[in-house]
NUZADO-713616 format. One line per 5 residues: their letters; for each residue x, y negated, z negated of N, C-alpha, C, O, CB. Coordinates in Angstrom, 1 decimal, padded with zeros to 4 digits. Atoms other than C-alpha are relative to their C-alpha. Glycine has a CB too. Layout:
N
a = X,Y,Z,X,Y,Z,X,Y,Z,X,Y,Z,X,Y,Z  ...
REM end
This chain:
108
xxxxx = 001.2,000.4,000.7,016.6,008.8,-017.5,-001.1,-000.2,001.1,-000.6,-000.9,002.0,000.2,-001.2,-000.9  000.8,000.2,-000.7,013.3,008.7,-015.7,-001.1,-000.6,-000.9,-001.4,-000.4,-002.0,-000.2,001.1,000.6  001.0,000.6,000.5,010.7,006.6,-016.1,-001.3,000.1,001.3,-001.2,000.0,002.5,000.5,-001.4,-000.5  001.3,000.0,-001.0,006.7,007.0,-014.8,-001.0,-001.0,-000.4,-001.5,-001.4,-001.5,-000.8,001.4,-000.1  000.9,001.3,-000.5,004.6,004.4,-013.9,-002.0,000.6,-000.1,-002.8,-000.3,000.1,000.6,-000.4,002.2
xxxxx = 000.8,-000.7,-000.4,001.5,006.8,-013.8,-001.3,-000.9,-001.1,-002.5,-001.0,-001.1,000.6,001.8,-000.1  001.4,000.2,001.7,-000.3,005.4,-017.3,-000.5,-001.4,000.6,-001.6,-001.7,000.4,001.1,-000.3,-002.4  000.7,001.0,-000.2,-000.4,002.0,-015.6,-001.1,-000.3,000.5,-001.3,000.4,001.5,000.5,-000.4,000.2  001.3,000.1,-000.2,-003.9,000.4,-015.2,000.1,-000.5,001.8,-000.7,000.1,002.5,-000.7,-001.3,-001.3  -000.1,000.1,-001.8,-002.9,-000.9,-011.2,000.8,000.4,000.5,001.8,000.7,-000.2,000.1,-001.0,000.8
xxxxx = -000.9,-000.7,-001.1,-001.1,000.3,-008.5,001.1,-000.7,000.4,002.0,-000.3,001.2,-000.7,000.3,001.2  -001.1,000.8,-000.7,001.0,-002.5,-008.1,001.0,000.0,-001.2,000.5,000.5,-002.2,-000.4,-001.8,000.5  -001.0,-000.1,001.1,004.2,-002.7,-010.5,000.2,-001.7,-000.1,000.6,-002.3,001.0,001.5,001.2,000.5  -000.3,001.2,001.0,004.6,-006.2,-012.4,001.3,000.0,-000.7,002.0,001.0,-001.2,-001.2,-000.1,-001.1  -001.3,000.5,001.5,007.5,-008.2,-014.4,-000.7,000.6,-001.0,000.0,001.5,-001.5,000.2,-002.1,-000.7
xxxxx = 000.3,-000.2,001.6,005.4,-007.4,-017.5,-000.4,001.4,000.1,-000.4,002.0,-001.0,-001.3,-001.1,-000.6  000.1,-001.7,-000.1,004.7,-003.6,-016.2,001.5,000.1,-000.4,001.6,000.5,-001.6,-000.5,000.8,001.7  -001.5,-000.2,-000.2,008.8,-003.5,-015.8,000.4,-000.7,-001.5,001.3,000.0,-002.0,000.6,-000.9,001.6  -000.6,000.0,001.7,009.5,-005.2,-019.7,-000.5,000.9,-000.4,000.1,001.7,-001.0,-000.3,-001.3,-001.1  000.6,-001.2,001.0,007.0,-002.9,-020.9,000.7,001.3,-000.1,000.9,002.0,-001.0,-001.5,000.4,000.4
xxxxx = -000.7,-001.1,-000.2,009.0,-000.3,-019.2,001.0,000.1,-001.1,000.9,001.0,-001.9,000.7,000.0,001.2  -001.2,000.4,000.6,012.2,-001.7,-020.8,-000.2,000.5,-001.7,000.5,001.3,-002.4,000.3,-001.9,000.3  000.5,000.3,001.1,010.4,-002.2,-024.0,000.3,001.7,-000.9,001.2,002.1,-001.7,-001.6,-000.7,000.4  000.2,-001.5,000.0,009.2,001.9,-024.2,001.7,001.0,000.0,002.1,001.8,-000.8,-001.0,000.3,001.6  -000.9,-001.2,000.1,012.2,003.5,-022.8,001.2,-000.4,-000.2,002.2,000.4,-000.3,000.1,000.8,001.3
xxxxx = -001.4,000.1,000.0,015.2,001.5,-023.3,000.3,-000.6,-001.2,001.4,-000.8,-001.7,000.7,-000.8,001.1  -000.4,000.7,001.5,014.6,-000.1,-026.7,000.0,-001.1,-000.2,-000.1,-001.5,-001.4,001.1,000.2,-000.5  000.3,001.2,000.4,014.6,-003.4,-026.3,-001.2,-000.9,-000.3,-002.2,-000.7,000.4,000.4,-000.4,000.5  001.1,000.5,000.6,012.2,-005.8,-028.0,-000.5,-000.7,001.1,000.2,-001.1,002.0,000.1,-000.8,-001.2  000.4,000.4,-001.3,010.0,-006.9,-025.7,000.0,-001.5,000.2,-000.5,-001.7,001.3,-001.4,000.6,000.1
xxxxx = -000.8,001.3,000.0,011.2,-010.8,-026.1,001.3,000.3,001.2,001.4,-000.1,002.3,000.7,-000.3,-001.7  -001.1,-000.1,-000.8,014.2,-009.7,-024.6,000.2,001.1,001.2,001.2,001.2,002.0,001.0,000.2,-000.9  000.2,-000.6,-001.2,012.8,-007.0,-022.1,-000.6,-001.0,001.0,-000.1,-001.1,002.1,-000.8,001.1,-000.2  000.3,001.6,-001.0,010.9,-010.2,-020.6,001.1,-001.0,000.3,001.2,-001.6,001.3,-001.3,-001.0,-000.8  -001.0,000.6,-000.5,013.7,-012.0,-020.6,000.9,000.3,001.2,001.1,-000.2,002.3,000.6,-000.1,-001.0
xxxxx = -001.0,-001.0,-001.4,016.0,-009.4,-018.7,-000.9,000.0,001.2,-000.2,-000.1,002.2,000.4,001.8,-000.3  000.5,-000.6,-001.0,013.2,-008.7,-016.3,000.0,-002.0,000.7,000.1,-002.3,001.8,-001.6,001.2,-000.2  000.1,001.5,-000.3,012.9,-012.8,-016.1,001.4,-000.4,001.0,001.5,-000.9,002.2,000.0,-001.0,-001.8  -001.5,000.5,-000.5,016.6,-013.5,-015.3,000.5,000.9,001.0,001.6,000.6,001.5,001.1,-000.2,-001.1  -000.4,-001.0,-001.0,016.8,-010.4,-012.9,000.0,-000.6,001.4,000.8,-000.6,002.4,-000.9,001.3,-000.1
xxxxx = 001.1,000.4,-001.5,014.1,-012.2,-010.1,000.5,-001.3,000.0,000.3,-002.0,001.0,-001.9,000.0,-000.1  -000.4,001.5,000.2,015.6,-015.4,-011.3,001.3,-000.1,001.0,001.5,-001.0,001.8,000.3,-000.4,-001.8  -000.8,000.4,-000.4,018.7,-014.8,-010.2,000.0,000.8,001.6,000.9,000.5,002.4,000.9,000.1,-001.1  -000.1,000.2,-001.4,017.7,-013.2,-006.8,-000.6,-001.2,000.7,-000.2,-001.7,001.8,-000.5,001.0,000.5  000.2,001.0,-001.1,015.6,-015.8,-005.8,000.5,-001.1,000.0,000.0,-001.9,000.9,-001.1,-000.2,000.1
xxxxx = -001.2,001.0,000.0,018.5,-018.4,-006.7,000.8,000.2,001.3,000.8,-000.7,002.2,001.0,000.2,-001.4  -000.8,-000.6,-001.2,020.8,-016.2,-004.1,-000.6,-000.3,001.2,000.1,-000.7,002.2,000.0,001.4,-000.1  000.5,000.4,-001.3,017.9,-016.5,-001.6,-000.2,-001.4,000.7,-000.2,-001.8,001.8,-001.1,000.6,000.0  000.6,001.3,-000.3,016.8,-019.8,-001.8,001.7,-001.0,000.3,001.8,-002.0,001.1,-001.1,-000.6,-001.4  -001.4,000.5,-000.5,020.7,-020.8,-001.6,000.8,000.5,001.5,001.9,000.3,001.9,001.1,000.4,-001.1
xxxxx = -000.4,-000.9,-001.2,020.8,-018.7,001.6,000.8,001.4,000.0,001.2,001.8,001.0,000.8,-000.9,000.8  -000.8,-001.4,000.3,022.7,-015.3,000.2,-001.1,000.9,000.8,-002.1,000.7,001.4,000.4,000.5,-002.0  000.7,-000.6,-000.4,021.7,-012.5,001.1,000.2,001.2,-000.9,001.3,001.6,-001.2,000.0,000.0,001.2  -000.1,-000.5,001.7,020.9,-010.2,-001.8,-000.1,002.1,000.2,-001.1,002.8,000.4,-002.0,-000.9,-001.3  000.0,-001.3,000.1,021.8,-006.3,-001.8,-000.2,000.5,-001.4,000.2,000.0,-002.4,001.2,000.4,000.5
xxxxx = 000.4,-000.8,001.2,020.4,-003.9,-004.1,000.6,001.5,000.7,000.1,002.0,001.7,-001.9,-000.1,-000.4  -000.5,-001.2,-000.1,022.4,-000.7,-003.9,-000.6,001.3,-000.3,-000.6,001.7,-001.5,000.9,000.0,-000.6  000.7,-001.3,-000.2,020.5,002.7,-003.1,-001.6,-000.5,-000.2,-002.5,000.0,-000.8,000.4,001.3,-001.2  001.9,001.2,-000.2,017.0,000.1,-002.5,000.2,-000.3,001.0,-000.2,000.5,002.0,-000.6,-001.6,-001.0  -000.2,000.9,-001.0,018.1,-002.5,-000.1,000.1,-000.6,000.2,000.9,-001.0,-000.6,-000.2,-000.1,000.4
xxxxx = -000.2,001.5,000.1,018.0,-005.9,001.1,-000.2,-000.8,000.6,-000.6,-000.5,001.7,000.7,-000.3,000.0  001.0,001.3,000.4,016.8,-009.1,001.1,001.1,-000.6,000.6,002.2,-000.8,000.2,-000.6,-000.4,-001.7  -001.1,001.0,-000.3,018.1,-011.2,003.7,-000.9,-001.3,000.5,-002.1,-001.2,000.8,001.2,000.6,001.4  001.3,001.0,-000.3,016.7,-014.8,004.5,000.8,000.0,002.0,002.0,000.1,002.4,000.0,-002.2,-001.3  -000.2,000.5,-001.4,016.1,-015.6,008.5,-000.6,-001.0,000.3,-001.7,-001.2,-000.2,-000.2,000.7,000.9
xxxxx = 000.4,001.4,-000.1,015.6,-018.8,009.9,-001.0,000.1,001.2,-000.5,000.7,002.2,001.3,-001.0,000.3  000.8,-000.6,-001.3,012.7,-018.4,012.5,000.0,-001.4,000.4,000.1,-002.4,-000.3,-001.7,000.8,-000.1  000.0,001.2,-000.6,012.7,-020.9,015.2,-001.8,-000.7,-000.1,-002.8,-000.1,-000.5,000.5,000.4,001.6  001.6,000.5,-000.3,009.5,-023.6,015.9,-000.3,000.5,001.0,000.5,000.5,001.9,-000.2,-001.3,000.3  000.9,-000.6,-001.0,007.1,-022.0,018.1,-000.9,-000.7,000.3,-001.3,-001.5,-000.5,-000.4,001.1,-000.1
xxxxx = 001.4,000.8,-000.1,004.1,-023.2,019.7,-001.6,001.6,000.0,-001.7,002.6,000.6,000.2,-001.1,002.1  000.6,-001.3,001.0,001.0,-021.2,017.6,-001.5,-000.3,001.3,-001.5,-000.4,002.6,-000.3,-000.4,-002.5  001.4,-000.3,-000.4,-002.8,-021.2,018.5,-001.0,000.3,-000.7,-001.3,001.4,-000.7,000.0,001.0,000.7  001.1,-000.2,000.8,-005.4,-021.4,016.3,-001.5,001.0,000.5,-002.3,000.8,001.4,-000.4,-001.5,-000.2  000.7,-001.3,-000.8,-007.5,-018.0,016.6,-001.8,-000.6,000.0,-002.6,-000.3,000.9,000.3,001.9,-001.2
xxxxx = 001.4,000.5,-000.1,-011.0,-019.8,015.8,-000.2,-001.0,001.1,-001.3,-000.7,001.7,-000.4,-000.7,-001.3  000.2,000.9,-000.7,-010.8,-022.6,018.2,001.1,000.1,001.6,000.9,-000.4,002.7,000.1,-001.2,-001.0  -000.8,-000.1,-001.2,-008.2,-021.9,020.8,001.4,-001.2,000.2,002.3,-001.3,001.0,-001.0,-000.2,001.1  -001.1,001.6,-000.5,-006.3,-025.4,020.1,001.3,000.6,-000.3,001.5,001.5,-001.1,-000.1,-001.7,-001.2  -001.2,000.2,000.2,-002.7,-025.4,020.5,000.5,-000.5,-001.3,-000.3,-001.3,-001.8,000.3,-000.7,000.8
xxxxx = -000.4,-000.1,001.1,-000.9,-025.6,017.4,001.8,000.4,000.0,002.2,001.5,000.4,-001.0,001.0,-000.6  -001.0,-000.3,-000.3,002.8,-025.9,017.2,000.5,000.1,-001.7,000.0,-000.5,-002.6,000.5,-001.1,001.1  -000.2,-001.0,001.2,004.2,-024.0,014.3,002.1,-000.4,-000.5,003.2,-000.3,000.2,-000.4,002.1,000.9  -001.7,000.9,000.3,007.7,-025.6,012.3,000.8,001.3,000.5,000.4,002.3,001.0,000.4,-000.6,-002.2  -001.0,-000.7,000.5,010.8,-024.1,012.0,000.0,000.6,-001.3,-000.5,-000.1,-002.2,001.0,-000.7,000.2
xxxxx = -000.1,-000.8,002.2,011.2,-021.9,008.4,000.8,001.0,-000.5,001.6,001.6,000.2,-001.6,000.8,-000.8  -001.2,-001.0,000.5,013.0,-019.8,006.7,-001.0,001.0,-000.7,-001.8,000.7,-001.6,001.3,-000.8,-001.2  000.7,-001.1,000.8,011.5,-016.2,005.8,001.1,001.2,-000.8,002.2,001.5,-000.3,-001.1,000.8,001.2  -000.8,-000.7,000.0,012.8,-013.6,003.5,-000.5,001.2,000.3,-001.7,001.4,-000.2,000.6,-000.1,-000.9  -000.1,-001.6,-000.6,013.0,-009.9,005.1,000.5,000.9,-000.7,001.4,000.5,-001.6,000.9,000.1,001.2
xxxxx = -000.5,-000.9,001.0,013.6,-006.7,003.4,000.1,001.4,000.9,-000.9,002.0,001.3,-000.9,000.0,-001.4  -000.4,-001.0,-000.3,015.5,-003.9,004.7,000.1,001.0,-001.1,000.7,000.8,-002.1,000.8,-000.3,000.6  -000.3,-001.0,001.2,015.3,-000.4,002.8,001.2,000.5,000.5,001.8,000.2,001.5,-001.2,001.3,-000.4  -001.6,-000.9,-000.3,018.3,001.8,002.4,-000.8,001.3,000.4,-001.9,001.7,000.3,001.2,000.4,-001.6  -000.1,-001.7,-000.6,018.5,005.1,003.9,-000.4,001.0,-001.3,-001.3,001.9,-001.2,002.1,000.5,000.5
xxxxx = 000.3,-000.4,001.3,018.3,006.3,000.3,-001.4,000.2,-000.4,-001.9,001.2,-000.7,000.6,-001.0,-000.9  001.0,000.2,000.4,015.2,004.9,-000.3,-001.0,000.4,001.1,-001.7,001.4,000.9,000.0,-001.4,-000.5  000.7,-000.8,-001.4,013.4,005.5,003.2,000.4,002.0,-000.7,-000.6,002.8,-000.7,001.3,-000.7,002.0  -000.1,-001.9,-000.1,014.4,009.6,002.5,-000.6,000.6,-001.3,-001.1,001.7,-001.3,001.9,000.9,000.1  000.8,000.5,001.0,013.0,008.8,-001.0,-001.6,000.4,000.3,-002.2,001.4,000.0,000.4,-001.5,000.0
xxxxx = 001.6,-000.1,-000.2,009.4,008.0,000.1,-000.8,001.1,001.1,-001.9,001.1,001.4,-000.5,-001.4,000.5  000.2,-000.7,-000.9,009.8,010.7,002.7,-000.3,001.3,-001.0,-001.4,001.8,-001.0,001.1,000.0,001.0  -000.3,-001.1,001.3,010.5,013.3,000.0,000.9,000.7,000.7,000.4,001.8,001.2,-001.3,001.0,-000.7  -001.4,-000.3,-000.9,013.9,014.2,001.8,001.2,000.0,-001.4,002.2,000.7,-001.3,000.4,-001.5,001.5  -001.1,-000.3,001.2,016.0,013.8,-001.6,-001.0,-000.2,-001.4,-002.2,-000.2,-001.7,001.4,-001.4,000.0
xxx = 000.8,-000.1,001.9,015.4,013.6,-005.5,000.3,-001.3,000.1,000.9,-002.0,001.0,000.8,001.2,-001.6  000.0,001.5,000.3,015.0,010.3,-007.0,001.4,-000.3,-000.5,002.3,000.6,-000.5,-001.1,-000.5,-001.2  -001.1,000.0,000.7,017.8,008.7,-008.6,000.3,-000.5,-001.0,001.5,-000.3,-001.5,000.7,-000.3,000.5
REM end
């Protein structure tokens, strides 16, 4: 089954673009396409924020890294600025998906 994105009004893809999807091509009422798309993001950013690290198979993945404290620099003024420790999350594509946006394979 394929689905196109093409009718939508922006370029960026949304939860409520993605139920609508659900809604259109898979049949469910759109209560419960917002739900699914609700509890999808829900439950990666549960994984991340508990430290997992979240694979999506033929996409990619979402791992958190802990960046050390550094010392920063404020670009308007020059002052020193020392910058915490934090935790960012990173996203690696798959091979799949990289040959994907290349146009090196068919979608899937």
């Amino acid at each position: 089954m394929e689905f196109s994105v093409e009718s939508l009004e922006t370029p960026a893809l949304t939860k409520a673009h993605l139920a609508e999807l659900l809604f259109e091509h898979i049949g469910l009422n759109k209560r419960e396409s917002k739900d699914m798309i609700d509890a999808f993001f829900d439950l990666i950013s549960d994984r991340l924020v508990d430290g997992h690290d979240v694979k999506i198979s033929s996409f990619g993945n979402f791992q958190i890294r802990t960046k050390a404290p550094r010392p920063g620099r404020n670009p308007r003024t020059g002052e020193a600025i020392p910058i915490e420790a934090r935790r960012v999350v990173t996203f690696h594509a798959s091979h799949k998906l990289k040959d994907q946006i290349q146009g090196n394979s068919p979608a899937v």
